[in-house]
C-alpha positions as CSV (number, residue, x, y, z in Angstrom):
1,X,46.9,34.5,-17.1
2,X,45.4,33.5,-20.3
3,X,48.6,34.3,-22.0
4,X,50.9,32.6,-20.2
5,X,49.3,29.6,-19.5
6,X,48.6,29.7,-15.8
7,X,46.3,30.4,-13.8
8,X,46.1,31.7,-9.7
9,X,44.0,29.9,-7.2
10,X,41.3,31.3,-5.5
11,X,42.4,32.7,-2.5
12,X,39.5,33.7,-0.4
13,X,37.8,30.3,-1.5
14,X,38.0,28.1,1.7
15,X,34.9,25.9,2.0
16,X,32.9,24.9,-0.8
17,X,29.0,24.4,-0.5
18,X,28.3,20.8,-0.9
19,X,25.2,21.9,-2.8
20,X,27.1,24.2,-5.0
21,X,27.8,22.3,-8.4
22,X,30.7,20.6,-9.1
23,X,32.9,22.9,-10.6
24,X,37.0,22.5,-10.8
25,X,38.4,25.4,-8.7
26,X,42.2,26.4,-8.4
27,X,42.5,26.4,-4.7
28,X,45.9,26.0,-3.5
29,X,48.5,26.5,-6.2
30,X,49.0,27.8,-9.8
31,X,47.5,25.4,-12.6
32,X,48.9,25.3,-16.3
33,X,46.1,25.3,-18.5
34,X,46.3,26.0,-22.1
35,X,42.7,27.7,-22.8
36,X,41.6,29.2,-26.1
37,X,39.1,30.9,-24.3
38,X,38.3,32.4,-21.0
39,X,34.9,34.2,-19.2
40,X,35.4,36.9,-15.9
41,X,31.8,37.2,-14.4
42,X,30.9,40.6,-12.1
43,X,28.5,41.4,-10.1
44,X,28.0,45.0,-8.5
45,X,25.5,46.4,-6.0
46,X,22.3,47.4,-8.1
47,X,21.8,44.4,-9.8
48,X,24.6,45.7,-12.0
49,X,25.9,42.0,-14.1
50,X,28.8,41.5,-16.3
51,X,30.2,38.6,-18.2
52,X,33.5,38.8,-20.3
53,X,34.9,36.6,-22.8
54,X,38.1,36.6,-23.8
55,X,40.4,35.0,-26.7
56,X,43.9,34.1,-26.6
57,X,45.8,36.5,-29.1
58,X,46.7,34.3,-31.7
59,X,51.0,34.5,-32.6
């Protein structure tokens, strides 16, 4: 996604908590975003925690 621009919703996000912050989530269709940077958090049973950060390749 980060190399072409676009980026998928997120599609087992139906109902936000109104007490969640207020964050801009993809929820129906593509977006076109041209981002330098991107970040893919995980979490795994264990307390197991992972954030990545990634950079656009640069042409």
């Amino acid at each position: 996604m980060l190399n072409n621009n676009y980026y998928i919703p997120n599609l087992n996000l139906k109902t936000i908590d109104p007490e969640c912050a207020k964050l801009d989530y993809i929820l129906e269709d593509f977006r076109y975003m041209n981002n330098k940077y991107v970040m893919s958090n995980n979490f795994a049973f264990g307390g197991i925690n992972t954030s990545l950060i990634f950079k656009k390749a640069e042409n």
